[in-house]
N, C-alpha and C positions, 0 to 999 in steps of 0.2 A: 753405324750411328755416329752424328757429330758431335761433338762436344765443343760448348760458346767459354770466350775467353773466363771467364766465371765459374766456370767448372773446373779447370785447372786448377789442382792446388797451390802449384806455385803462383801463377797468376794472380789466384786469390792473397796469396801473403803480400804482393806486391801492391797490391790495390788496396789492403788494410791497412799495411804501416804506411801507404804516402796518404791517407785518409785521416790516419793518426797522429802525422807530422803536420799535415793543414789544421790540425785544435789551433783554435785563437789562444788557448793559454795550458802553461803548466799542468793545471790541476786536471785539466780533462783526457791532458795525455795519460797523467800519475793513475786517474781512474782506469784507465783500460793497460796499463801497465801491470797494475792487480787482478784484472778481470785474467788478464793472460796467466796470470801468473797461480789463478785458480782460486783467487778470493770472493766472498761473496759480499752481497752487496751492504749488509750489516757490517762485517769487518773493514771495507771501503772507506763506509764511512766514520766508524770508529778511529782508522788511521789515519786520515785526512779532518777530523773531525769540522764533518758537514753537517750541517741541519737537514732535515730530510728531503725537504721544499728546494734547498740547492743542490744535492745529491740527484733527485728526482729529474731538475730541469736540464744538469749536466747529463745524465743518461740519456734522457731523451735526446738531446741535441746528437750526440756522439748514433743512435741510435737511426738517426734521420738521416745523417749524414750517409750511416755507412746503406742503408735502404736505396739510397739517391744516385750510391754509385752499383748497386746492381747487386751488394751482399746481403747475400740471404744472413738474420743474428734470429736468438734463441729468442722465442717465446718468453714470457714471466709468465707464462699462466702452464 
């Protein structure tokens, strides 16, 4: 069986962090800085102190983004 550039782990970490180096700004990198780092999205934004409406559009974005280039991300539901 084959396995596509996206199923490699390594590959995958290569394709996260230059996904996560292209954020237009600080804060969206800062969010999945934490996300890696095992916080949730409540603590997120507590630290960053986001309103929930700019938490929400930053995940999405970051979220889009990494869909686009082929990573499978977790579920919220």
């Amino acid at each position: 069986m084959s396995t596509t550039k996206y199923q490699d782990p390594g590959e995958r970490r290569r394709i996260v962090r230059r996904v996560i180096s292209e954020l237009p700004d600080r804060i969206s990198r800062k969010i999945c800085s934490l996300y890696m780092d095992g916080y949730s999205d409540a603590e997120i934004r507590q630290r960053l102190a986001l309103s929930g409406a700019e938490f929400d559009g930053r995940k999405k974005e970051i979220r889009q983004r990494m869909l686009d280039t082929g990573i499978k991300v977790r579920s919220d539901e």
